[in-house]
C-alpha positions in Angstrom: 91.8 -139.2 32.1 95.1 -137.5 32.4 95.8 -135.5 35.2 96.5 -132.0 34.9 99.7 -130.9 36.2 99.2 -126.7 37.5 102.7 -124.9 36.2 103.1 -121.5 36.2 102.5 -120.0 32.8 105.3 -118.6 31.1 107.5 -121.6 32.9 109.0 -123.0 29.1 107.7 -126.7 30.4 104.7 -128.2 29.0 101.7 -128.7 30.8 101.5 -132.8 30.5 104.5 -135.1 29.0 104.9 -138.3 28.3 107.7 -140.9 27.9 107.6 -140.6 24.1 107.3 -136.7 24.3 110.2 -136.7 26.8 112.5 -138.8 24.6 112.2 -136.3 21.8 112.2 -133.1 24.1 116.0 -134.9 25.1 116.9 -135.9 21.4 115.5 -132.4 20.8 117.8 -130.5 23.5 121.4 -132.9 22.5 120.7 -132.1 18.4 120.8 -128.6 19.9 124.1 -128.5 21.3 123.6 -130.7 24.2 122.3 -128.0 26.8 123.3 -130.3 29.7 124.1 -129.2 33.6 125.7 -131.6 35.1 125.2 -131.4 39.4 128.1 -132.1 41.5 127.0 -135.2 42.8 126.7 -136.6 39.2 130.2 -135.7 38.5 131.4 -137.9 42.1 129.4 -141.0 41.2 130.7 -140.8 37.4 134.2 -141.0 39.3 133.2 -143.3 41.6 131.9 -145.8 38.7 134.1 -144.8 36.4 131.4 -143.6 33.4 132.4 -140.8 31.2 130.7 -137.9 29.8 130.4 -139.7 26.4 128.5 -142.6 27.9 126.3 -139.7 29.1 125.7 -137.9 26.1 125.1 -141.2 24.6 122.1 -142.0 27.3 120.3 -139.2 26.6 120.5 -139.6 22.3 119.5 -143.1 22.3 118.1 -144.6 25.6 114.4 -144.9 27.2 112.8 -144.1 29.8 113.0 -146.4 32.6 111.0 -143.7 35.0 109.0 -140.5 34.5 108.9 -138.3 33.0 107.4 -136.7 36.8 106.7 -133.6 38.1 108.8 -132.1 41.1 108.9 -130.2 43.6 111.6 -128.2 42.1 109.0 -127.8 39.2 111.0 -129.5 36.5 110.4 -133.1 35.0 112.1 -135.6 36.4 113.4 -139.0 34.5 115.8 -141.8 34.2 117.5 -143.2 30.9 119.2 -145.9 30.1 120.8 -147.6 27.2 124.0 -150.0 26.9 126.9 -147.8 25.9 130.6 -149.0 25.2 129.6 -152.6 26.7 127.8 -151.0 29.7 124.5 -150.3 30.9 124.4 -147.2 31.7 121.1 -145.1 33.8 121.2 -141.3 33.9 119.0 -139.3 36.7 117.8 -135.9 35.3 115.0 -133.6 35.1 114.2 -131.0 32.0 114.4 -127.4 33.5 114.6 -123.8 32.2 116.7 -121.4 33.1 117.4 -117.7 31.8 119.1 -119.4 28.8 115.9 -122.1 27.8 115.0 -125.5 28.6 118.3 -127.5 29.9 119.0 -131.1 30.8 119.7 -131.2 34.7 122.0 -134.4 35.0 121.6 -134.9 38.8 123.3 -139.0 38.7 124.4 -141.6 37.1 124.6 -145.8 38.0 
């Protein structure tokens, strides 16, 4: 039986999701423009291992799930994605929030 997941209505986050409905809620958000927000930490560790915001972008069009999608304390949907991009694999730490401006891909790391 799946679990049901209490969000406050109104929230722009549905009530139950699952990998494949994730993947398409991403696909969905990047053929849209690419509503991303990328956290400060993410930017450091894309520095630090020298990943670009192409290798990113290209995460979130083509790669699967390797955790999630979960629900957070910061009421959002938390994932990873990965996918082999320009000869490396790349893994991208996010959640799917909303914001005054719609649902938004939180980038929060990348390894």
């Amino acid at each position: 039986m799946a679990e049901i997941i209490p969000i406050h209505h109104g929230s722009g986050l549905p009530r139950t999701l699952t990998k494949e409905q994730l993947v398409a809620l991403v696909q969905e958000l990047m053929a849209e423009g690419g509503r991303m927000v990328v956290k400060e930490h993410c930017y450091d560790r894309m520095e630090e291992r020298d990943i670009s915001m192409a290798q990113i972008r290209q995460v979130l069009r083509r790669g699967s799930v390797t955790r999630g999608p979960t629900w957070t304390d910061h009421r959002n949907w938390g994932f990873t994605m990965q996918a082999d991009t320009a000869g490396q694999l790349i893994t991208a730490g996010g959640a799917i929030d909303v914001d005054l401006l719609g649902q938004s891909i939180l980038i929060l790391t990348v390894y």
